[in-house]
One Martini backbone bead per residue (centre of mass of N, CA, C, O) as a GRO file, in nm:
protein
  349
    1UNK     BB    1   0.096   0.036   0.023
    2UNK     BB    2   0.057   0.338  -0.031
    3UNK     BB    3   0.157   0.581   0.124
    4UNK     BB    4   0.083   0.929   0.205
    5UNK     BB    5   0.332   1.076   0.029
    6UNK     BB    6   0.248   0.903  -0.235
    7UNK     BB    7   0.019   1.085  -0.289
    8UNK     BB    8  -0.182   1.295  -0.468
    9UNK     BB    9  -0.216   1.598  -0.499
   10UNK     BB   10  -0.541   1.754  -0.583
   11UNK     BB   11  -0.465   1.915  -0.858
   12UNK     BB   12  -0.114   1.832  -0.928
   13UNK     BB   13  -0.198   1.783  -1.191
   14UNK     BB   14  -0.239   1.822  -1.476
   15UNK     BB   15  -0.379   2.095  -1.701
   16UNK     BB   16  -0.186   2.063  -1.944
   17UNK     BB   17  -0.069   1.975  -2.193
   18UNK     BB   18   0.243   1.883  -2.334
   19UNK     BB   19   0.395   2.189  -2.413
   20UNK     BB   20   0.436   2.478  -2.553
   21UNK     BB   21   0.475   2.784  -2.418
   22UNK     BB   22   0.376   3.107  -2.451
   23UNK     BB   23   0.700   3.302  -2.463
   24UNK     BB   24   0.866   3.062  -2.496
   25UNK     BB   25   1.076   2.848  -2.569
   26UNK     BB   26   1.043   2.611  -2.761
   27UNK     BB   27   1.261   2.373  -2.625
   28UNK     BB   28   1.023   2.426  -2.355
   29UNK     BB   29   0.906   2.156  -2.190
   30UNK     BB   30   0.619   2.238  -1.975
   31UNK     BB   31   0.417   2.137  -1.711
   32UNK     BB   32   0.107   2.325  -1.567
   33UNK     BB   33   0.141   2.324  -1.209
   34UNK     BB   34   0.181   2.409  -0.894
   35UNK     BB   35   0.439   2.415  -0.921
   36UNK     BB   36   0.414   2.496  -1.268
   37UNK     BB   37   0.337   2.795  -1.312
   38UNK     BB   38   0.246   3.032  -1.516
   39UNK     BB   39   0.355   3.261  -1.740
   40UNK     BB   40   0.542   3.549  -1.673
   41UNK     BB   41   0.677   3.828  -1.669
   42UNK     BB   42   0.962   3.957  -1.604
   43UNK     BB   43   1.109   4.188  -1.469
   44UNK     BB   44   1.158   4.417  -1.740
   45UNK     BB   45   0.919   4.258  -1.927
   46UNK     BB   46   0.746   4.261  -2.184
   47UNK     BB   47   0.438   4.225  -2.273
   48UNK     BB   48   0.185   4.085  -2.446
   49UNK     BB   49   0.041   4.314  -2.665
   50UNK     BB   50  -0.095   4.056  -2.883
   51UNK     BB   51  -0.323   4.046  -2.718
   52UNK     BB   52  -0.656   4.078  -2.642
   53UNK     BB   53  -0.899   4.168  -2.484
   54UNK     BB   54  -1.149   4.097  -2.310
   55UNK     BB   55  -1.494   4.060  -2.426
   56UNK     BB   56  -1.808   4.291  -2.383
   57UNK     BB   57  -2.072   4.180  -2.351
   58UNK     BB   58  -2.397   4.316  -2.379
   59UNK     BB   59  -2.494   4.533  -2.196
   60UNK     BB   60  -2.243   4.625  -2.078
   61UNK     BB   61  -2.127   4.711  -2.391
   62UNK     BB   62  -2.360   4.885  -2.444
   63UNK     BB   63  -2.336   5.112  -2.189
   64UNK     BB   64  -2.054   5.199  -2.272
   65UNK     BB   65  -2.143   5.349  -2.570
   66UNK     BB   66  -2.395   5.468  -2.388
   67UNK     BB   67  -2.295   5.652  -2.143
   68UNK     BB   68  -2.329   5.968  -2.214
   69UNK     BB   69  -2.618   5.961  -2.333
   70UNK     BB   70  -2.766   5.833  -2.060
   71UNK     BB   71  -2.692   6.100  -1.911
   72UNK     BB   72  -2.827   6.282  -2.100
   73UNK     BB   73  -3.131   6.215  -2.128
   74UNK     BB   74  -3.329   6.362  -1.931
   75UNK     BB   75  -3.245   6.665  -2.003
   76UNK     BB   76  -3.322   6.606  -2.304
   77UNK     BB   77  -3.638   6.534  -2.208
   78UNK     BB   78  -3.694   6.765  -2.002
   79UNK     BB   79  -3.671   6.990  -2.218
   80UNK     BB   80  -3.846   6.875  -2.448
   81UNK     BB   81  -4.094   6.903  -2.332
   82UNK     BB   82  -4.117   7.192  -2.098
   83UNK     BB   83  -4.022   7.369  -2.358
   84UNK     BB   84  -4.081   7.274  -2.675
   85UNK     BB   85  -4.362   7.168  -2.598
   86UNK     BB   86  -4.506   7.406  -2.476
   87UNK     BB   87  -4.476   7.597  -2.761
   88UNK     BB   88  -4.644   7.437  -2.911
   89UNK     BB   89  -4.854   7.439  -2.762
   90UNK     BB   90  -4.925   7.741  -2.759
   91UNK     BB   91  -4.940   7.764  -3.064
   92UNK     BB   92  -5.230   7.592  -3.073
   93UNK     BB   93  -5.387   7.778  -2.902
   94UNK     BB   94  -5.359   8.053  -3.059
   95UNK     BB   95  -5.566   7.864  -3.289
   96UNK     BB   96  -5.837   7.946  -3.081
   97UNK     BB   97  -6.068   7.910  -2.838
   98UNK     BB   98  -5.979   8.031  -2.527
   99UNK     BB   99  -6.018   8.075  -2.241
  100UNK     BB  100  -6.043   7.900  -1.908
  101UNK     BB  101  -5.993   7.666  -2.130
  102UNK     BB  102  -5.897   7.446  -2.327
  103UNK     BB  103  -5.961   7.462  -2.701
  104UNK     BB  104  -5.864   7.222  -2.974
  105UNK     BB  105  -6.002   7.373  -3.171
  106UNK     BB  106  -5.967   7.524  -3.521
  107UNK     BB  107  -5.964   7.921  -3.617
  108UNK     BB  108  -5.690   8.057  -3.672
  109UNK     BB  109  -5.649   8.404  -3.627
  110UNK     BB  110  -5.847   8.536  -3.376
  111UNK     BB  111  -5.636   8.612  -3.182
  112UNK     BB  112  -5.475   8.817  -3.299
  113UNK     BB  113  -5.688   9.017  -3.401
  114UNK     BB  114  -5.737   9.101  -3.109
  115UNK     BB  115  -5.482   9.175  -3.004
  116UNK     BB  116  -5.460   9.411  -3.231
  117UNK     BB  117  -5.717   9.555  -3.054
  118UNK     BB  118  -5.591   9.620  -2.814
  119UNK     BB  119  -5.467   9.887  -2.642
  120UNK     BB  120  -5.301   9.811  -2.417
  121UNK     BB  121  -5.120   9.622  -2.646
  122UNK     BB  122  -4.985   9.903  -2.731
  123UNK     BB  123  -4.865   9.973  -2.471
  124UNK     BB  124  -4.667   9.783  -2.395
  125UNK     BB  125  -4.484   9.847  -2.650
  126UNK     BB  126  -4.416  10.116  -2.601
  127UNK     BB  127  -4.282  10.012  -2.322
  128UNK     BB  128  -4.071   9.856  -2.459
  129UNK     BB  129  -3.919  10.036  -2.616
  130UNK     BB  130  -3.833  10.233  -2.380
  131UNK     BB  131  -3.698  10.064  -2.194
  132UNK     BB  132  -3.495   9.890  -2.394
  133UNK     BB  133  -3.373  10.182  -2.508
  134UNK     BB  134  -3.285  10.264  -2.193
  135UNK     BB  135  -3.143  10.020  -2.093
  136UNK     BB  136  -2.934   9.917  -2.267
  137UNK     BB  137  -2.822  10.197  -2.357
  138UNK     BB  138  -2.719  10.283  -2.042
  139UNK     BB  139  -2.580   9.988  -1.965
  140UNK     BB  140  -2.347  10.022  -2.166
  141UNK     BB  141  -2.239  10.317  -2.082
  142UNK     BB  142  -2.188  10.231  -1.776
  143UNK     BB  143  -2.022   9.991  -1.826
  144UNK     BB  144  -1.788  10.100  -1.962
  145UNK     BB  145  -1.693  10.310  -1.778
  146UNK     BB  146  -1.625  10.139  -1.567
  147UNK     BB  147  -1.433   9.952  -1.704
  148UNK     BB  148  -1.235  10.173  -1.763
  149UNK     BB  149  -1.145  10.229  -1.491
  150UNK     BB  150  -1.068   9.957  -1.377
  151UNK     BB  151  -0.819   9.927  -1.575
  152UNK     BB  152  -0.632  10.144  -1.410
  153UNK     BB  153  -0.530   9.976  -1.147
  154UNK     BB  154  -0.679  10.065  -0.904
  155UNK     BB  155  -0.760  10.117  -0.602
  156UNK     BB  156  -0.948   9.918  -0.494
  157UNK     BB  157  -1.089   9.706  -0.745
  158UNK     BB  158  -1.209   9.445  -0.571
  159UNK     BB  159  -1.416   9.631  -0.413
  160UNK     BB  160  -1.571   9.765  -0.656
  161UNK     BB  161  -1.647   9.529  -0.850
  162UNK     BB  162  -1.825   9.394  -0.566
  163UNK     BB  163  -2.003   9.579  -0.620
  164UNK     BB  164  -2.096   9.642  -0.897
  165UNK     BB  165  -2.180   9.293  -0.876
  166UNK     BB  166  -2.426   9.278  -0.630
  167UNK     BB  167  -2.713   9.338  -0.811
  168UNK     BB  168  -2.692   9.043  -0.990
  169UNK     BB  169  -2.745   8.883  -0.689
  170UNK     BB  170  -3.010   8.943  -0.740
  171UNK     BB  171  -3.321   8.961  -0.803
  172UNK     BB  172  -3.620   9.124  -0.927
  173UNK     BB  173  -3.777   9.160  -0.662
  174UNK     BB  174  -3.574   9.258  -0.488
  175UNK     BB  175  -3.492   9.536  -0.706
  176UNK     BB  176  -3.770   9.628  -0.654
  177UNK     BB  177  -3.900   9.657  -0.405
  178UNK     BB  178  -3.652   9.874  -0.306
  179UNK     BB  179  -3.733  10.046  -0.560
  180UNK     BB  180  -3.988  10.139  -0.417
  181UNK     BB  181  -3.911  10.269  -0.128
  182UNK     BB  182  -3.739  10.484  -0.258
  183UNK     BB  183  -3.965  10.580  -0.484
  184UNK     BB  184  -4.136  10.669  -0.264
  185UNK     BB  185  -4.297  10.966  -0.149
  186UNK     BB  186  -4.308  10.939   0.169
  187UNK     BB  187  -4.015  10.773   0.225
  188UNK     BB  188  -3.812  10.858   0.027
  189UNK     BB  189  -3.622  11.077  -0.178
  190UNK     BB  190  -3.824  11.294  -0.122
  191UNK     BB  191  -3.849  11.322   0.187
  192UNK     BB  192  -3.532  11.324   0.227
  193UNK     BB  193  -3.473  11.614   0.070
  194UNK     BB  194  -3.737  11.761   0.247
  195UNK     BB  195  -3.545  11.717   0.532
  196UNK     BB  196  -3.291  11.896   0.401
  197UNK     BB  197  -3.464  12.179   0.321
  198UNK     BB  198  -3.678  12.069   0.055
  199UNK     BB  199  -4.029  12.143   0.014
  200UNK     BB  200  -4.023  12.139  -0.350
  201UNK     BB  201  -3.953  11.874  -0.368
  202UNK     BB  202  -3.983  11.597  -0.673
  203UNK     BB  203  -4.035  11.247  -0.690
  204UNK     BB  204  -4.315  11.098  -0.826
  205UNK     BB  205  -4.283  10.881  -1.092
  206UNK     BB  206  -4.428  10.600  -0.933
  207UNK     BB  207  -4.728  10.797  -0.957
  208UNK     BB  208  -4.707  10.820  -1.255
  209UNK     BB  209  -4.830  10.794  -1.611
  210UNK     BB  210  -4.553  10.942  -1.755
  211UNK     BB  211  -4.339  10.793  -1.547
  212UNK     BB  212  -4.339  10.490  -1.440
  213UNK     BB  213  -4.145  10.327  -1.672
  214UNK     BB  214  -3.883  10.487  -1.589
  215UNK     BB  215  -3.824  10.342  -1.289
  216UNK     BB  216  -3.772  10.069  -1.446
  217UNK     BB  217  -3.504  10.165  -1.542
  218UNK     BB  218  -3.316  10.230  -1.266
  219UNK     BB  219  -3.321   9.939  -1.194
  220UNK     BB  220  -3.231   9.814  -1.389
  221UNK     BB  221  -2.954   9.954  -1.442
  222UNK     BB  222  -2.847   9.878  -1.154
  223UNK     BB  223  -2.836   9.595  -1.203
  224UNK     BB  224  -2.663   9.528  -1.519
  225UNK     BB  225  -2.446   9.751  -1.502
  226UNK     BB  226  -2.199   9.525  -1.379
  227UNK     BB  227  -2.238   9.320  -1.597
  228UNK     BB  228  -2.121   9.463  -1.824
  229UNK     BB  229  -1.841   9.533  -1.706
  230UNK     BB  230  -1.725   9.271  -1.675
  231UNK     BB  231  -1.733   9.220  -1.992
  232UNK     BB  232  -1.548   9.441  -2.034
  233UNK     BB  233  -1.287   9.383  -1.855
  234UNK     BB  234  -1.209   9.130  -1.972
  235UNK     BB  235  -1.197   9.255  -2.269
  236UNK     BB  236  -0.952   9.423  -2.211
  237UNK     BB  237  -0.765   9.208  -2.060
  238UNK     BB  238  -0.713   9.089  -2.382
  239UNK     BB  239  -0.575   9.327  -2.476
  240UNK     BB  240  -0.323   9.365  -2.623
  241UNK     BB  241  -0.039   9.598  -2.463
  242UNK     BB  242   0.158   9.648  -2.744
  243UNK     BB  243  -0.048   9.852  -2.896
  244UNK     BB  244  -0.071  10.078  -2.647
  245UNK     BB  245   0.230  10.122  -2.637
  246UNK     BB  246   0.246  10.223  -2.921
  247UNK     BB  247   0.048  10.485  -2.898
  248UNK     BB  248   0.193  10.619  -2.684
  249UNK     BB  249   0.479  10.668  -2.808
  250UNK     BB  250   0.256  10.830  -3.058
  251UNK     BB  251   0.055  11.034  -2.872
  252UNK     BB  252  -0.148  10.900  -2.762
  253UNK     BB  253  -0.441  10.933  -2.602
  254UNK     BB  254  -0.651  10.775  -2.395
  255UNK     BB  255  -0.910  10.865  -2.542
  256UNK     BB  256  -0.823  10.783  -2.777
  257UNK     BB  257  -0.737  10.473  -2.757
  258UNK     BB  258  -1.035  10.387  -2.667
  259UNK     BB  259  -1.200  10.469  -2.913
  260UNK     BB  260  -1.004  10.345  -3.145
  261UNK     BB  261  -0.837  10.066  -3.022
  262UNK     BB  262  -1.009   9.889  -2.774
  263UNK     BB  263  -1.341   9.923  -2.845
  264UNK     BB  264  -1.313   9.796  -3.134
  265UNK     BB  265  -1.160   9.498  -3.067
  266UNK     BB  266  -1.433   9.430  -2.848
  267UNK     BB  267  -1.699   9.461  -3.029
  268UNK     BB  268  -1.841   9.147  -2.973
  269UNK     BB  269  -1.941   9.218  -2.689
  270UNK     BB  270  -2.159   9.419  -2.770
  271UNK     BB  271  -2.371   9.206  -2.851
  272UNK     BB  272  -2.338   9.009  -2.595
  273UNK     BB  273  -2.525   9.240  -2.460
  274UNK     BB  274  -2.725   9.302  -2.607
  275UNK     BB  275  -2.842   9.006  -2.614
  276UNK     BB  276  -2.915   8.995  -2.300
  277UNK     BB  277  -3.047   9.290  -2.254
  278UNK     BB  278  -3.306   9.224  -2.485
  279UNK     BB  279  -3.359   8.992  -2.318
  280UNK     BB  280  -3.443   9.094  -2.038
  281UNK     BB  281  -3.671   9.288  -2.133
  282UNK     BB  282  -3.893   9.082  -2.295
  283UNK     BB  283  -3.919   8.939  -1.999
  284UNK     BB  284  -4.021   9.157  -1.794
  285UNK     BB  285  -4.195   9.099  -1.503
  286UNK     BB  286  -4.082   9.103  -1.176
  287UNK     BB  287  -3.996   9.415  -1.172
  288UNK     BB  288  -4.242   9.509  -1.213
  289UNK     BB  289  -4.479   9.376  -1.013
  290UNK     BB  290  -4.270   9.486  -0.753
  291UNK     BB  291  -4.291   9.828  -0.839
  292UNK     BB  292  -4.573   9.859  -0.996
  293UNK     BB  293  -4.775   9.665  -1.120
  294UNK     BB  294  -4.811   9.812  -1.412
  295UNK     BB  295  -4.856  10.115  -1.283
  296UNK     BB  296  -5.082  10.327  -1.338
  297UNK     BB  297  -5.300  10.087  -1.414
  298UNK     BB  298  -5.116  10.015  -1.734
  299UNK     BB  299  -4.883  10.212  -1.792
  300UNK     BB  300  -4.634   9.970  -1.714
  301UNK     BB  301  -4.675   9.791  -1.931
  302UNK     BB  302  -4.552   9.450  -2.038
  303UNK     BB  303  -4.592   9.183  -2.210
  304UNK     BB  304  -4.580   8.989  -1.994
  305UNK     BB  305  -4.798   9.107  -1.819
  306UNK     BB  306  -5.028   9.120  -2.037
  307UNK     BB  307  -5.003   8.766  -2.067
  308UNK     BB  308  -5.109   8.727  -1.756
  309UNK     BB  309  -5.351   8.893  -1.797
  310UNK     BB  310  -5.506   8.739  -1.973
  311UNK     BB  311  -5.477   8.451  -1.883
  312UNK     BB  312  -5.516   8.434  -1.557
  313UNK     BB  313  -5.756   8.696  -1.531
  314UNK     BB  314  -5.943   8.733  -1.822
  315UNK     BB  315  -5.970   8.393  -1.961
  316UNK     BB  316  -5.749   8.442  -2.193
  317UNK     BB  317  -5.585   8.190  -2.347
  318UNK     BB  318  -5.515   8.256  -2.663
  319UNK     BB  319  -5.406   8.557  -2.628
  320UNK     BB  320  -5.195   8.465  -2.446
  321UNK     BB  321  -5.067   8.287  -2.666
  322UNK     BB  322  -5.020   8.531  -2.858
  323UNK     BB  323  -4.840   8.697  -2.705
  324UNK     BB  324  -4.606   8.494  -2.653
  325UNK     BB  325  -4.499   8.451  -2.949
  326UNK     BB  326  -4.449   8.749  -3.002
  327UNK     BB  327  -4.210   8.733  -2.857
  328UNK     BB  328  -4.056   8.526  -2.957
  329UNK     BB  329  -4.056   8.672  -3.222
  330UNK     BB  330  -3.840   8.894  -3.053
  331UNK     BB  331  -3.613   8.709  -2.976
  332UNK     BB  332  -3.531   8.561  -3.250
  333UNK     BB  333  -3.468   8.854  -3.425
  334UNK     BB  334  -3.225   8.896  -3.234
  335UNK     BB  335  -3.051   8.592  -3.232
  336UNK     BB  336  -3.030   8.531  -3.480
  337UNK     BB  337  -2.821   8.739  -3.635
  338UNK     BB  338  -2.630   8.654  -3.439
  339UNK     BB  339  -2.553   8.356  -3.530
  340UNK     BB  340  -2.456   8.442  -3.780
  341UNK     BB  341  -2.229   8.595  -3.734
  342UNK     BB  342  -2.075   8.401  -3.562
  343UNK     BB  343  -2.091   8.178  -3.765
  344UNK     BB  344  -1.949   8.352  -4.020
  345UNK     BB  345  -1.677   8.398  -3.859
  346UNK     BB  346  -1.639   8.086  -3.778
  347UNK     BB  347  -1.538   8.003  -4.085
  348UNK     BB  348  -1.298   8.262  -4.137
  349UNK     BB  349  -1.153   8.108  -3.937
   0.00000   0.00000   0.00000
């Protein structure tokens, strides 16, 4: 009887059969078992690169494919449906008779020829003229202002900055809200200075029918040309400096180096600028309500305002769905000419 010592130990057979192990030198016949574990290769020994990866089945190889698209697929079905869906659908809305419920009969263009019938609505229009033309254009002035003198290196420019960029991080229902008890009448700025000793002075533009749209503009452009000025103040700090430096060399004033040569090379900002502060003009609905409400009357109505008061207080909803398209396609009117103008520059380079 064979002793204990002389049985094979469970495993230790051949695993598999003799022949040469690839790596290893032809002439080198070895059995590969626990004795004789498989060739690795040695420190400082290349491995067989042309070796292929185990190849990946399955779903989990379809994952791995569609990785991406996966991760970005639900922000993709949720902006698709709540944005662009919801767009159709005003679309579709504005083409009914649609009052305090959803109609969906198609009448044809019946609510737009109303909404151009309504005197309110030619109010909106001229207050968004006067409100966007008066917000754009003092915002880009004070905004370049503000950008050319900070860009003089001058001191506290940090603590300057972080002021004048601090109305842009409040809402507009906040900077409604303060500049409406500024600008009343009887605890504002008006009782302010008739408490300094002028009590003949005035200035109750905020409950006043053709003055109360001013008013917008002076809270819009102190919340916004902050935001102006940094867009400028980067632009500004990416002009060459040898360019300026040879101007001043030819004896240009430093008025003329930035009329002539510093604001036309930043000329790109001037668009995209232009076209942030005349989309918040179009959309501006919480700055009105918080500060005027609209009135006196309907006197500082704008398009959004419009839109709301006619959807969910007068329960036309056709005509407010009317009035949102034309919205809309007075900012596509804006962006369009933008992205090409964009899109055609980048081409030439």
């Amino acid at each position: 009887m064979a002793s204990l010592d002389d049985r094979p130990i469970p495993g230790s057979g051949p695993l598999l059969p003799p022949g040469p192990i690839p790596g290893r030198n032809p002439g080198e016949d070895r059995t590969m078992t626990l004795e004789n574990p498989p060739y690795r290769p040695a420190a400082g020994e290349a491995p067989d690169r042309d070796a292929a990866p185990p190849a990946t089945t399955g779903l989990r190889a379809l994952a791995q494919r569609h990785l991406s698209k996966l991760v970005v697929a639900p922000s993709f079905a949720a902006i698709l449906l709540f944005v662009y869906g919801f767009i159709l659908w005003t679309a579709y809305i504005s083409f009914t008779n649609s009052r305090m419920l959803p109609s969906y009969e198609l009448v044809g263009t019946d609510a737009f020829t109303k909404l151009w019938r309504i005197e309110r609505w030619y109010v909106a229009i001229e207050n968004l003229l006067i409100f966007g033309g008066l917000f754009i254009g003092i915002s880009l002035v004070v905004g370049i202002v503000l950008a050319v003198l900070l860009d003089q290196r001058i001191r506290g420019e940090g603590v300057l900055r972080t002021i004048y960029l601090y109305p842009m991080a409040l809402s507009f229902i906040v900077t409604g809200t303060a500049w409406k008890w500024i600008l009343n009448p009887t605890i504002g700025i008006q009782e302010f200075v008739r408490g300094l000793g002028f009590p003949t002075f005035t200035f109750d533009w905020i409950v006043q029918q053709d003055t109360a749209v001013y008013t917008l503009v002076i809270a819009a452009v102190w919340q916004s040309s902050g935001f102006v000025m940094a867009l400028f103040l980067a632009a500004l700090r990416g002009v060459d400096q040898e360019i300026i430096k040879a101007a001043y060399l030819d004896g240009a004033s430093l008025p003329r180096i930035y009329w002539g040569i510093v604001l036309p090379s930043v000329r790109p900002v001037f668009m995209s600028a232009f076209v942030i502060l005349a989309h918040l003009a179009v959309k501006s609905y919480d700055l009105v309500v918080a500060l005027t409400g609209g009135g006196p009357g309907y006197a500082s109505d704008l398009p959004a305002t419009f839109m709301y008061e006619m959807t969910f207080r007068r329960n036309q909803i056709a005509i407010g769905s009317a009035s949102a398209l034309m919205m809309l396609a007075t900012v596509v009117a804006i962006i369009v000419p933008y992205l090409y103008s964009e899109l055609k520059g980048g081409k030439r380079v």
